[in-house]
C-alpha positions, 0 to 999 in steps of 0.5 A, a space after each residue: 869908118 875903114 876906108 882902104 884897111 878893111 877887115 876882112 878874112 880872105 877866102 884861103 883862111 876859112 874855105 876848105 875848097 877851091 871853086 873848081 873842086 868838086 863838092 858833093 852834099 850826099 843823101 842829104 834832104 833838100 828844102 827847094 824853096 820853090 815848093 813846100 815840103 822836103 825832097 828827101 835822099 839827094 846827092 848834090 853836086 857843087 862846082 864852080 860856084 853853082 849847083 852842077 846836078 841834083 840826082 836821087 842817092 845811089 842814081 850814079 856813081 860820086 866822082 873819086 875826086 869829089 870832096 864831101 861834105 862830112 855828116 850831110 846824110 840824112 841832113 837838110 839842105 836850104 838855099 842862103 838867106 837873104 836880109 833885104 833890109 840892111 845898113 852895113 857899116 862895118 867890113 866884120 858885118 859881112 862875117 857875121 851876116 855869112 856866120 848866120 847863114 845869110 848869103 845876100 843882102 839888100 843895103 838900104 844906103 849911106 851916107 859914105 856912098 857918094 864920098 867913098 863909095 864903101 859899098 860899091 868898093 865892098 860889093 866888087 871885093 865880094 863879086 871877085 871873091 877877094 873876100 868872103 861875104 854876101 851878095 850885096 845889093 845897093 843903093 848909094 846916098 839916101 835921098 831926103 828933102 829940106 825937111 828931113 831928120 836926118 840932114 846930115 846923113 842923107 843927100 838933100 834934094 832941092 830942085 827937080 835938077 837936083 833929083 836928075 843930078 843925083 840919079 844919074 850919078 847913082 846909076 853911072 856909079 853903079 848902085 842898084 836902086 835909089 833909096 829914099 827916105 823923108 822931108 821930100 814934098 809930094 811933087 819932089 816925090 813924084 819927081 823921084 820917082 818918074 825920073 829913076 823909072 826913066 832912067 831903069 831904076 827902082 825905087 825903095 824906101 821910106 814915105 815922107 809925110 807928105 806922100 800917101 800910101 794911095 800915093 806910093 801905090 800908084 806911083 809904083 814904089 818897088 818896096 815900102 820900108 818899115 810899114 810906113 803909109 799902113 801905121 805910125 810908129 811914133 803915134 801908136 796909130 793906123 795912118 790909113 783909116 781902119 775901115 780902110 785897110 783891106 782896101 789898101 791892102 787889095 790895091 797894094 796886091 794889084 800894084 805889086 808894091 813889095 813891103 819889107 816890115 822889119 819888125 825886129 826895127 819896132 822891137 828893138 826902138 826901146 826907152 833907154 832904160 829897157 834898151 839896158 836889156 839888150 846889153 846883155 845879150 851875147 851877140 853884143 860882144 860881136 859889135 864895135 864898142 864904139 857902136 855900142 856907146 854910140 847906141 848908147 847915146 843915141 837911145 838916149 838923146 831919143 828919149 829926151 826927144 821924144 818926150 818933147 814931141 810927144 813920140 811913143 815907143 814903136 814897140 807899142 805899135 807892135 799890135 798895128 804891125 802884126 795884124 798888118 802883116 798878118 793881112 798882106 799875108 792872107 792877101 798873098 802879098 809880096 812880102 820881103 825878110 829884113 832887120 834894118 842892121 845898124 839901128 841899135 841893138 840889131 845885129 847882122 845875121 843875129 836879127 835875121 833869125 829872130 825876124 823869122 820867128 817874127 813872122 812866124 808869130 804873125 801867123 806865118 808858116 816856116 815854110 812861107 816865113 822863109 820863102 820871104 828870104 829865099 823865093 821871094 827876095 830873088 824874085 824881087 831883085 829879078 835874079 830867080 834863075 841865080 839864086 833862091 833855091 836849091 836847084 841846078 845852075 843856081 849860085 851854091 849858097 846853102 845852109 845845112 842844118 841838122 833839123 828840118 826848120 818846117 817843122 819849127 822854124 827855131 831849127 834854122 839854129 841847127 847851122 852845121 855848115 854854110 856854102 858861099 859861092 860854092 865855098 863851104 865853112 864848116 861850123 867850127 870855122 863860122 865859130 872860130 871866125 865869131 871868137 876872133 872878132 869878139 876878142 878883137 873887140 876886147 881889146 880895141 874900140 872900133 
């Protein structure tokens, strides 16, 4: 793990603009994302980081300082997306998640939280603009109980002195939300949740066996990771009755409770032999091989286990996950875009794409497939009048692409260009960035 000799690019490398400079997208198409459809021949005015004016093409005369952006007529301008599930663990994570046009990102925990404070240090790096990178939102420590899988990753809760202990320390540190994750009885559960609402923190995360989704629901967890409660993916199986489920997912609607599915998480969870077949692909290359051995391994050891326990592969659950998603959908549930990066073989800002084209299979237009990673991540986080969409006074995070992705959603592959705070890359710089870390990772093993 880098601790204080991070990789990072600094922003005078591969940003052609300063933030005080004037930048203009002329006559380009905007997608708002606080409406469906295109507003077509916009001039779009960038300073500061934020997105000064939007006027119709030929309205007003352009600046003779402003900068433009080359080739933005007749273009699609899209606000950044963001990946609402994450694990960062890598400072070249941040190049790729921008490389892919991703501009925030909601990081699910780690176990480097309370010793080093990785992600606290890389979010203010991010804020002060000492380096390029999404917006980062955090939790610290993931929190677990005695019985939990994961011991010696997570921050182990015993006693109800222990779970106040623990919140608190978060919220002074300055971590966004709290982060749970398994082996927590109900009570301990409960008392998670209560203290963090006390104490103006949200709570998101997993659900530990011994909680129900009728349990989660009514205590308000903000976010429920991975569909968990709705199925078992070790079981192949609805954990909730099926004659059920419309009810729950009523009570989900009435509660407000979020659900980020990560379905690329169920795909990618594979037997050791198929997850061979991940190897291939090219966006491996941008991945430490140490992680890859790592990935390797841990795959493996998975498959040694699971057999002994009887586990299935979640990508046999795929069926559950779809038909679930296709009704929080149709029930107009609060829906977020995430990928769980670093589990194996999911890569940051790769896995953010095929996630769209994964809830677009479920029966999801584009539009409201991106919605879940524009819109709907900024109403979540409480930041609507700062980021989600293309219009004046938000942070100029955009993409723009050369084909519209309402139209298909694989044209969000047409990335000419990304805006970060107000700092455009040209796609040769985002590509040129990409080749320098895969032949660094020719030649070194992390």
């Amino acid at each position: 793990m880098e601790r204080d000799k991070m990789r990072y690019l600094s922003p005078d490398k591969i940003i052609i603009n300063k933030p005080e400079s004037l930048m203009v997208f002329k006559d380009v198409n905007i997608i708002p994302m606080d409406q469906e459809g295109i507003i077509k021949h916009q001039n779009v005015f960038i300073q500061n980081g934020v997105i000064k004016k939007i006027l119709n093409a030929g309205e007003e005369s352009i600046p003779r300082e402003a900068i433009y952006i080359n080739g933005s007529k007749g273009k699609y301008l899209i606000a950044g997306l963001a990946d609402m599930h994450v694990h960062i663990v890598h400072s070249n994570d941040l190049l790729l998640f921008i490389s892919k046009g991703i501009t925030t990102v909601r990081n699910m925990g780690s176990f480097y939280a309370g010793k080093y404070h990785f992600h606290l240090r890389l979010k203010n790096k991010v804020n002060n603009q000492e380096v390029i990178g999404p917006q980062i939102y955090t939790a610290g420590s993931m929190l677990c109980g005695s019985t939990s899988m994961i011991p010696l990753i997570c921050k182990q809760l015993k006693t109800k002195d222990d779970i106040r202990r623990v919140i608190l320390k978060e919220k002074q540190a300055g971590y966004d939300f709290i982060k749970i994750h398994d082996g927590l009885s109900l009570a301990q559960y409960s008392d998670v949740l209560r203290i963090a609402h006390e104490s103006g923190m949200d709570v998101a995360g997993h659900l530990p066996d011994e909680v129900t989704l009728n349990s989660a629901l009514n205590l308000r967890q903000r976010s429920i990771e991975h569909l968990m409660g709705y199925i078992n993916a070790f079981k192949d199986d609805w954990v909730i009755k099926k004659d059920e489920i419309d009810q729950y997912i009523r009570t989900t609607k009435e509660h407000d409770v979020w659900n980020c599915p990560t379905m690329i998480s169920f795909q990618r969870i594979q037997s050791f032999k198929r997850s061979i077949e991940f190897e291939e692909e090219d966006e491996l290359k941008l991945v430490p091989p140490l992680a890859r051995w790592l990935w390797r391994y841990f795959t493996w050891k998975r498959d040694r286990e699971g057999e002994k326990k009887g586990y299935k592969y979640p990508q046999k659950c795929l069926p559950y996950v779809k038909e679930t998603i296709q009704k929080l959908y149709e029930a107009n549930c609060n829906l977020l875009l995430g990928t769980d990066t670093h589990l194996p073989y999911i890569i940051p800002g790769f896995a953010t794409h095929r996630e769209l084209e994964n809830l677009v299979s479920c029966g999801i237009s584009p539009y409201q497939a991106l919605k879940t990673a524009t819109y709907n991540a900024a109403k979540f986080l409480n930041k609507l009048d700062e980021f989600g969409t293309v219009s004046e006074g938000k942070r100029a995070d955009l993409i723009l692409l050369d084909q519209n992705p309402l139209d298909n959603i694989h044209n969000m592959k047409t990335q000419l260009g990304v805006m970060v705070n107000g700092r455009w890359i040209t796609q040769i710089s985002i590509e040129n960035i990409l080749q320098e870390i895969r032949n660094h990772y020719r030649l070194s093993i992390i």
